[in-house]
C-alpha positions as CSV (number, residue, x, y, z in Angstrom):
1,X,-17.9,-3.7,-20.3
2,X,-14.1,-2.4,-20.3
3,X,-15.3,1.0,-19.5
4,X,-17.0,-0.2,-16.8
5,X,-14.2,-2.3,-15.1
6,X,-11.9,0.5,-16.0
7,X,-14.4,3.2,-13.9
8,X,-14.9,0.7,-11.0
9,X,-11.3,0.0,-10.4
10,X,-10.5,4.0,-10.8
11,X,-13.6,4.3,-8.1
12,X,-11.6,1.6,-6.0
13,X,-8.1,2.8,-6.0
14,X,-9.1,6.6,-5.0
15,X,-11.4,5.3,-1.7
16,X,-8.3,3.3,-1.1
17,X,-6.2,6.5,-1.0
18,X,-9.1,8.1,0.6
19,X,-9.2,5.9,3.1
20,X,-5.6,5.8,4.2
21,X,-5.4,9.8,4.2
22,X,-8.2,9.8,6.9
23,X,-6.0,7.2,9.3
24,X,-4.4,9.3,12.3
25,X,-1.2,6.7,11.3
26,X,1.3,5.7,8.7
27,X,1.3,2.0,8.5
28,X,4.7,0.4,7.4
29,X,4.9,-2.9,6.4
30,X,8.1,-4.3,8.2
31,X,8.0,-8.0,7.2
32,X,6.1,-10.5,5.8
33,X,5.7,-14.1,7.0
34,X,4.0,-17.8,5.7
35,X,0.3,-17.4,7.9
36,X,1.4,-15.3,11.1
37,X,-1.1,-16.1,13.9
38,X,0.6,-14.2,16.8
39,X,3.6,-12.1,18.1
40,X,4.6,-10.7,21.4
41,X,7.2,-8.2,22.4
42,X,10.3,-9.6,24.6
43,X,11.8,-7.4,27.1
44,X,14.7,-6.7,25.1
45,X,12.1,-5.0,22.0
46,X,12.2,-8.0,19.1
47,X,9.1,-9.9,18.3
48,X,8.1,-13.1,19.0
49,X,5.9,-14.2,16.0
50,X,4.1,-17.7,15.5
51,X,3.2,-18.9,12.5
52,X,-0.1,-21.5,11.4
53,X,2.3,-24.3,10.3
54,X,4.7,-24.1,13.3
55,X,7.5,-21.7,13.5
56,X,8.1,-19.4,15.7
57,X,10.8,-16.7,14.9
58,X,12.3,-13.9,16.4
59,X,11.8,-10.5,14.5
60,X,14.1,-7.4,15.0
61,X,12.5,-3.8,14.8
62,X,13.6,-3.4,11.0
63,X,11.9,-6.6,10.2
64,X,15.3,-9.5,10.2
65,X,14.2,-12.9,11.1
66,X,15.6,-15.5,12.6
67,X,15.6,-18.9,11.5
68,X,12.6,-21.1,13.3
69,X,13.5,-21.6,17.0
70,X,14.6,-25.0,17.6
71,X,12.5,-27.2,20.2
72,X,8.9,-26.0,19.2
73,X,6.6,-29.1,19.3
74,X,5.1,-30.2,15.9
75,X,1.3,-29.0,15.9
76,X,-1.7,-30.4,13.8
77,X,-1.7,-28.1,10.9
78,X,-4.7,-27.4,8.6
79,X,-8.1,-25.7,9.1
80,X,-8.1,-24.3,12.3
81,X,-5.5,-26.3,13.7
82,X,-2.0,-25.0,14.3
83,X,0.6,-23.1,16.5
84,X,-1.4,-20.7,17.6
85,X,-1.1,-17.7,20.3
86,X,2.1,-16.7,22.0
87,X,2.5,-15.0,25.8
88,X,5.6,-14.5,28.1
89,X,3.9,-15.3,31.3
90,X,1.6,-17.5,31.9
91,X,-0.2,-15.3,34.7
92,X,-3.6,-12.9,33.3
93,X,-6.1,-11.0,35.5
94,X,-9.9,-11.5,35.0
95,X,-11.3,-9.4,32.5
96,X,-12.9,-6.6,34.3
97,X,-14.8,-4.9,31.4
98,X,-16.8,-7.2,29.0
99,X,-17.8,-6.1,25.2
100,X,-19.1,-8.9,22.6
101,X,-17.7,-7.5,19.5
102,X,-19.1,-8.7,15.8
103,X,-15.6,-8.3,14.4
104,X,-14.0,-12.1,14.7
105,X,-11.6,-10.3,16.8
106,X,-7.8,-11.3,16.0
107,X,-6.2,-9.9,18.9
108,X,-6.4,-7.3,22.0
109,X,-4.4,-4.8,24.1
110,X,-4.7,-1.9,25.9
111,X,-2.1,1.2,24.9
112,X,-0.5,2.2,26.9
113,X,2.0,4.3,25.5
114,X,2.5,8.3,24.7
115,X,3.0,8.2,20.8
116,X,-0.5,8.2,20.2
117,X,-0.9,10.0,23.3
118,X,-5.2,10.4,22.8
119,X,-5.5,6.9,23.0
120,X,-4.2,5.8,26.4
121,X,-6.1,3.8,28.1
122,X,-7.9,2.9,24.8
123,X,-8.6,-0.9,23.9
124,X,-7.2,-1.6,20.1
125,X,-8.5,-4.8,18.6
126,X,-7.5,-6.6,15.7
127,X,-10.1,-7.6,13.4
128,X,-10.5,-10.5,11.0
129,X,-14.0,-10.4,9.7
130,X,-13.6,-6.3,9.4
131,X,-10.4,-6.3,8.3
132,X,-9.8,-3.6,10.8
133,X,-8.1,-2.1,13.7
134,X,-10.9,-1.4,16.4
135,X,-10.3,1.3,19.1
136,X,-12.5,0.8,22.0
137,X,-12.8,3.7,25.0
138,X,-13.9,2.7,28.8
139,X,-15.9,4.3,30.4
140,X,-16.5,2.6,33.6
141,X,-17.3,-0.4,33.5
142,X,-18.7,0.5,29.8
143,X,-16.5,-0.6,26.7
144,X,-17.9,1.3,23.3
145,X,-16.7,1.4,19.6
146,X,-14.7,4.7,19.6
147,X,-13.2,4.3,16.2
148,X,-12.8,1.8,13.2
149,X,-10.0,1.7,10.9
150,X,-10.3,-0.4,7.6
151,X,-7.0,-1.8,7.0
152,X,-7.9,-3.6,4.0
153,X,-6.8,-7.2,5.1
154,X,-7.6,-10.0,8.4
155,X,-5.7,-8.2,11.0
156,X,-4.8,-11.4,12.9
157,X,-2.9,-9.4,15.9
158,X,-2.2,-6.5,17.7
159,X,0.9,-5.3,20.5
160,X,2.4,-1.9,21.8
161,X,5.9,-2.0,21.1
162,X,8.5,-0.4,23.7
163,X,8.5,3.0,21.7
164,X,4.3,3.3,21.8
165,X,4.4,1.9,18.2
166,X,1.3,-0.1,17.4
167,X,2.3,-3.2,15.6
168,X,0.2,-5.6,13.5
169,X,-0.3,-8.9,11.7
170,X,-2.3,-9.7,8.7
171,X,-3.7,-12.8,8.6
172,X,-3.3,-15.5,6.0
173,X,0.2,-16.5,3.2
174,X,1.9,-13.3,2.7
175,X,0.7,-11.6,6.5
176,X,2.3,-8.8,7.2
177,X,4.4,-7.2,9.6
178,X,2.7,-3.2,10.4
179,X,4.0,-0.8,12.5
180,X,1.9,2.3,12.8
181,X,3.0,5.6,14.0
182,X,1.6,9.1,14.2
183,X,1.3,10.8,11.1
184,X,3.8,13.6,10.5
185,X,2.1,17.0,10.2
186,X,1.1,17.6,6.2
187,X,1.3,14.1,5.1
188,X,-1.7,11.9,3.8
């Protein structure tokens, strides 16, 4: 039975690696919170991040928190209740493409930005169920599955940071902070 568990794990840990070499992105883990639920860039390029129970700190680029902002409201906490999403204005457009997803989607955006210069225009979506990041192309008035990247853990969200950096949070005690960037030439 050792032999066995000792194989399967060896099997596990190489289509781990595997995995990660065939991402078009280095993922860096910037900081790690109590049940992130949400983030969103401010003009000045920190992070607004939300977590389940009821804070809401500020995070720099390098991952430095803030304490809890003062004047949040208490929330219901437990199950699915909690201080949930966060957004700088209240003001959104109707959707104009439509795609029903079976991914328990986390989070959505549309990049914008010229590091992963391929993918503008693209739709990335965060997934919980997949435990992936989901790019999605247009085409039209068409939305289709382009490209799914297992990311081993409930993505909860997903932004464009100033720099065209994707950033990410995990979902659940111990989320983390990603940022993704292109892969340097000749690394895995």
């Amino acid at each position: 039975m050792s032999r066995f568990l000792l194989a399967l794990s060896t099997v596990l840990i190489a289509g781990c690696a595997n995995a990660d070499a065939q991402k078009p992105f280095a993922v860096e883990a910037i900081a790690e919170f109590d049940e992130p639920w949400a983030m969103a860039f401010l003009p000045d390029g920190r992070l607004l991040v939300t977590e389940k129970a009821g804070r809401l700190l500020v995070v720099d680029g390098a991952g430095i928190r803030s304490q809890p902002v003062d004047g949040v409201p208490d929330v219901d906490y437990g199950g699915q209740g909690g201080l949930g999403d966060v957004a700088l204005h209240p003001e959104f457009a109707a959707p104009v493409v439509w795609w029903t997803p079976v991914i328990s989607p986390g989070g959505f955006m549309v990049y914008d930005g010229e590091l992963f210069s391929d993918w503008y225009g693209d739709g990335f979506i965060a997934g919980l169920s997949s435990k992936s990041l989901v790019r999605i192309e247009f085409e039209g008035d068409v939305a289709r599955e382009a490209e799914r990247f297992d990311m081993g853990r409930r993505m909860r969200a997903v932004v464009q940071g100033p720099d065209g950096a994707i950033w990410m949070l995990e979902d659940k005690k111990g989320g983390r902070l990603l940022r993704l960037t292109p892969k340097k030439a000749g690394t895995n």
